[in-house]
C-alpha positions in Angstrom: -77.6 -105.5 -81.0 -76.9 -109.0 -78.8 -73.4 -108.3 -77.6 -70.9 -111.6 -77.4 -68.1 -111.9 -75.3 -65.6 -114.0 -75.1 -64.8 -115.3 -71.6 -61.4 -115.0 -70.0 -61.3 -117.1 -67.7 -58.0 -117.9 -66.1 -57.8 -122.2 -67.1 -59.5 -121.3 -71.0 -56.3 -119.8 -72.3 -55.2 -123.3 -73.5 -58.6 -124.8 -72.9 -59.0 -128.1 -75.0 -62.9 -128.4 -76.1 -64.3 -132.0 -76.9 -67.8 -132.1 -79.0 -70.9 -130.7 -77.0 -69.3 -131.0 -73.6 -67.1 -127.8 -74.2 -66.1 -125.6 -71.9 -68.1 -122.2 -72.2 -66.2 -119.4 -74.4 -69.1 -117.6 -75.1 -71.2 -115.2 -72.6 -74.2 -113.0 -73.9 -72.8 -110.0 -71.4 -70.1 -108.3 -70.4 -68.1 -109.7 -67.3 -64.7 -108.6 -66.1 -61.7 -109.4 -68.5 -64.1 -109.8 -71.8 -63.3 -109.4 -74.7 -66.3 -108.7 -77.1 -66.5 -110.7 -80.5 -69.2 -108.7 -82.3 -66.2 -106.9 -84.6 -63.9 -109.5 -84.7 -61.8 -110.3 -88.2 -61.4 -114.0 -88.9 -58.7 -115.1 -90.4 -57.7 -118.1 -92.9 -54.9 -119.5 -94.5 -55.8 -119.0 -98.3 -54.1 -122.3 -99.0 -56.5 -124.3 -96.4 -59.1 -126.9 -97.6 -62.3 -125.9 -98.9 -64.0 -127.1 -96.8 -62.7 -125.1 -93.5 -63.8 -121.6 -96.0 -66.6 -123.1 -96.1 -67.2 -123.5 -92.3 -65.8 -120.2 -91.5 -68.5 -118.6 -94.1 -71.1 -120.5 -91.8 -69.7 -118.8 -88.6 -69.6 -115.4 -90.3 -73.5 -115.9 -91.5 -73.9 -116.7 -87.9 -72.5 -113.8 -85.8 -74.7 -111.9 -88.8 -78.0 -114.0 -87.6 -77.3 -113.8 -83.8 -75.3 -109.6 -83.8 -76.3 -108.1 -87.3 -73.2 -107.5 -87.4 -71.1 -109.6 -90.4 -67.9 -110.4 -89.7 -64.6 -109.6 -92.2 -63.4 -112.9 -93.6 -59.4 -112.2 -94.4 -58.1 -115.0 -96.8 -54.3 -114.5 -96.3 -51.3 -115.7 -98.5 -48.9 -115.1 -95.4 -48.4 -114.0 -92.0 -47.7 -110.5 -93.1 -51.0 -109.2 -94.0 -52.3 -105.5 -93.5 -54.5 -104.3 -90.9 -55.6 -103.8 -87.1 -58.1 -105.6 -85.0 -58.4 -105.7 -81.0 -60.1 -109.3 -81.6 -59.4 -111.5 -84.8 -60.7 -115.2 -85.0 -57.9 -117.4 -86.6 -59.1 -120.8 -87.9 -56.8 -123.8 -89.5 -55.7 -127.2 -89.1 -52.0 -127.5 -87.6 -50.8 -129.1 -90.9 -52.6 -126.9 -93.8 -52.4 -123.3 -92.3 -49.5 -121.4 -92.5 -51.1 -119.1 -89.7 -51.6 -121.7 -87.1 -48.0 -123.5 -87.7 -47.0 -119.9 -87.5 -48.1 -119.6 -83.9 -46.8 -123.0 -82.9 -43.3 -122.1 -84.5 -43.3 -118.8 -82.2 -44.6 -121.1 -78.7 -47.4 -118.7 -78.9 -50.4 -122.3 -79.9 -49.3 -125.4 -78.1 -51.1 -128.0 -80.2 -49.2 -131.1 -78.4 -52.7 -132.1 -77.3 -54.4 -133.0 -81.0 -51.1 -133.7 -82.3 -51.5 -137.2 -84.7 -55.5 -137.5 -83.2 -58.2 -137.5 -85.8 -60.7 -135.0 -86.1 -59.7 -133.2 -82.9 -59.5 -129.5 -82.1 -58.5 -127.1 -79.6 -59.5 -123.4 -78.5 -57.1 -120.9 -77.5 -56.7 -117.1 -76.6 -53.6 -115.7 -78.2 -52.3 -112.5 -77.3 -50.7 -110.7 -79.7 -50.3 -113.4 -82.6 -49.2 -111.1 -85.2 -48.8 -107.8 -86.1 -51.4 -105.4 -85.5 -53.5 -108.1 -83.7 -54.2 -107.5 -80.1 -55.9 -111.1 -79.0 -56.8 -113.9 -81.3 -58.9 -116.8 -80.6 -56.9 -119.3 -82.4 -59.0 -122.7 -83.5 -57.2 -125.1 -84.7 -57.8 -128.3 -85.6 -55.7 -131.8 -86.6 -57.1 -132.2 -89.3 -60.1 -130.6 -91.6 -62.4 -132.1 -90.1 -61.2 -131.1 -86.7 -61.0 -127.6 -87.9 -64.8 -127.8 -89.3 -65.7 -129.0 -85.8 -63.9 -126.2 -84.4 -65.6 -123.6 -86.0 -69.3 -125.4 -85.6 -68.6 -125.4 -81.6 -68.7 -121.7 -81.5 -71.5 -121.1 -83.5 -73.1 -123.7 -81.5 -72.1 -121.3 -78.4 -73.4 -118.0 -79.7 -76.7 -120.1 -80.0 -76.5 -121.0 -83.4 -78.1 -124.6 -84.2 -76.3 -127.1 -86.0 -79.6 -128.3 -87.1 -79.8 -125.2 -89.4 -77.2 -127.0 -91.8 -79.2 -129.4 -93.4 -81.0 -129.0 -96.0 -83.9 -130.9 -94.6 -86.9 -130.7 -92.2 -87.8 -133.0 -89.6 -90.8 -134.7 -90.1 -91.7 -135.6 -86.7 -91.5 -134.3 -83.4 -92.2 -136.6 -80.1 -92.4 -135.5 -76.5 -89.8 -136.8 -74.1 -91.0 -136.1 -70.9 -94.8 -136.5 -69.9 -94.5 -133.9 -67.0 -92.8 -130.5 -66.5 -92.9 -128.8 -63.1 -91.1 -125.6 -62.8 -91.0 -123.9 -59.2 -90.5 -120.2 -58.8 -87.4 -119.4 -56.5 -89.6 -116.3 -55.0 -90.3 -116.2 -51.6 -93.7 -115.3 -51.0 
């Protein structure tokens, strides 16, 4: 089984990510101070848009595809909800998710940087959100749409391509670059 970890590095607890030039979250091995994400819960607001389910059903398929391992989706109807995890994934947008204005409400999510922006997110390491939650990585978004992207950045960083969403193939492929060279670092 691939383990995923999620890095800890001292500037990514309130780390804001911006589309495809994110900072890394995810590392395929262990390093000092991570936390794996291979048995982590994720969490949603039942009352959130459809469309952030449906993202966070796409991340879930994901960690299946890259760990084998499926992940626990817990829609919850409030803050009080049953059950312990060293590692839960919390997804919403700051508006629609009870969870996430939760954690801003309790100065644990500072969401001042996507406040009033469209289709913005941000990524942060929560420790413990709520009751019998130990860290969560909180993503949460301004809007839907910020939330979806959100959720698509990290499956992008456990190697998951976006391509993989659409429904159709590419017809053509053309090569970019009409010579490779690749040096070995050996010595002799």
């Amino acid at each position: 089984m691939v383990a995923l970890y999620l890095l800890l590095l001292a500037g990514l607890f309130s780390q804001r990510c911006q589309a495809l030039f994110e900072e890394k979250l995810v590392s395929f091995g262990e390093s000092p101070g991570a936390l794996p994400l291979e048995d982590s819960s994720l969490l949603i607001d039942d009352q959130e848009h459809v469309s952030i389910s449906i993202a966070l059903e796409a991340l879930a398929a994901d960690f299946n595809a890259v760990t084998g391992t499926l992940p626990e989706i817990l829609s919850v109807d409030s803050v009080q909800f049953e059950g312990e995890s060293g590692l839960a994934i919390v997804v919403g947008s700051i508006n629609g998710s009870r969870l996430i204005q939760e954690l801003v409400n309790n100065s644990k999510l500072d969401v001042s940087a996507i406040e009033g922006k469209y289709e913005s997110f941000t990524t942060s390491l929560v420790q413990d959100p709520f009751p019998g939650i130990d860290y969560a990585l909180v993503i949460a978004g301004s809007d839907n749409r910020g939330t979806v992207f959100g959720i698509y950045t990290l499956s992008e960083q456990i190697g998951v391509s976006p391509y993989v969403l659409y429904p159709y193939r590419f017809l053509a492929l053309f090569l970019i670059v009409c010579q490779l060279v690749v040096v070995g670092r050996c010595p002799y």
